[in-house]
C-alpha positions in Angstrom: -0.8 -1.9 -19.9 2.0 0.3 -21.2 5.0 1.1 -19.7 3.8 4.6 -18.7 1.1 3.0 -16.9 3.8 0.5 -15.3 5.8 3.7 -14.3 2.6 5.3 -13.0 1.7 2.4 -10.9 5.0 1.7 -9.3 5.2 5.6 -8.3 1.7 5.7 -6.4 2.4 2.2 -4.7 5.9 3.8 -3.6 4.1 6.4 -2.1 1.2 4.8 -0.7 3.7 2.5 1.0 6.0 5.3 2.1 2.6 7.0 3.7 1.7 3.7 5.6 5.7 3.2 7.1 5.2 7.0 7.8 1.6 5.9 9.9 2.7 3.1 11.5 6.6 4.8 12.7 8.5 1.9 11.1 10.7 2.4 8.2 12.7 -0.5 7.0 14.7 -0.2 3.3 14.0 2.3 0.5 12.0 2.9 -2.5 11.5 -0.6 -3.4 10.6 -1.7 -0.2 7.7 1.0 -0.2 7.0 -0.3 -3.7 6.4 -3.3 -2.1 4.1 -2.3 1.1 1.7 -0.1 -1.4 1.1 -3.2 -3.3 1.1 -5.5 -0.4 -1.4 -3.0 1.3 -3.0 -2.4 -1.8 -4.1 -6.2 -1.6 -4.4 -6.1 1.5 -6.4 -3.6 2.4 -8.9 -4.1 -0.2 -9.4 -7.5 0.9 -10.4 -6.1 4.5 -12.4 -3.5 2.7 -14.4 -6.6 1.0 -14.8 -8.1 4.1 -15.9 -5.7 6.1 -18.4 -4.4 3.4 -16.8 -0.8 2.9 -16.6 0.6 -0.1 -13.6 1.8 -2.4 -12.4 5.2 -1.5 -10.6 7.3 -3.9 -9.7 4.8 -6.5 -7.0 5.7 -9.3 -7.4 4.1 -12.5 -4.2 3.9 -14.4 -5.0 2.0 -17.6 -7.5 -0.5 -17.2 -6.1 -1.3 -13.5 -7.9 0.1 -10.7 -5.9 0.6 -7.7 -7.7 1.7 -4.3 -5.5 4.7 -3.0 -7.2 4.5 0.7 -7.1 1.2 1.0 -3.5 0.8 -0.1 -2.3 2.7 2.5 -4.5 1.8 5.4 -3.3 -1.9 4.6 0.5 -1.1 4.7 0.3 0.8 7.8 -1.4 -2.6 9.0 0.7 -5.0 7.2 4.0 -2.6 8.3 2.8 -2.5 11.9 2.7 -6.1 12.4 6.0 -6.4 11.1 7.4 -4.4 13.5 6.0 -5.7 16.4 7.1 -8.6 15.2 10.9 -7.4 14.5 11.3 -4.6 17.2 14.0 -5.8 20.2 13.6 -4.6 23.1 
C-alpha cells in the first residue's frame, strides 16, 4: 500500500464516519475521531454483514484493500449510537 492509498483510505473512513455521527445525531471530536468511527464501523459493520449473510454493497478498492463503503457507515451510526446512549446526561 502506498501512501496515496493511505491518504485515500483515511479520507473515505473520515467521511464514512462523519456520515454515521451525522445518522445517529451524535458528534463527539473532529476529523480523527471520524477517522476512527469509519474504520471502527468499517469492522464493524462488515462483521454484522457476515453474520447476517448480506452481501457487500458498494465496496471501494483502494490498492489491494477492499473497504465496504455501506457497511462502514451503517456500523458507525451503530457503534456511535451506543455511545451516546451510553454518554448522554440527562
Amino acid at each position: 500500500m502506498s501512501l496515496l492509498d493511505l491518504i485515500i483510505l483515511l479520507v473515505v473512513a473520515g467521511i464514512c464516519g462523519a456520515l454515521g455521527q451525522a445518522i445517529s445525531g451524535f458528534t463527539r471530536g473532529g476529523c480523527v475521531v471520524s477517522i476512527a468511527l469509519g474504520f471502527v464501523g468499517a469492522i464493524l459493520g462488515a462483521w454484522l454483514a457476515r453474520m447476517l449473510g448480506l452481501p457487500e454493497f458498494l465496496p471501494l478498492q483502494i490498492g489491494t484493500t477492499s473497504f465496504p463503503i455501506v457497511w462502514s457507515i451503517m456500523g458507525s451510526a451503530l457503534f456511535v449510537g451506543v455511545i451516546a446512549l451510553l454518554t448522554r446526561r440527562t
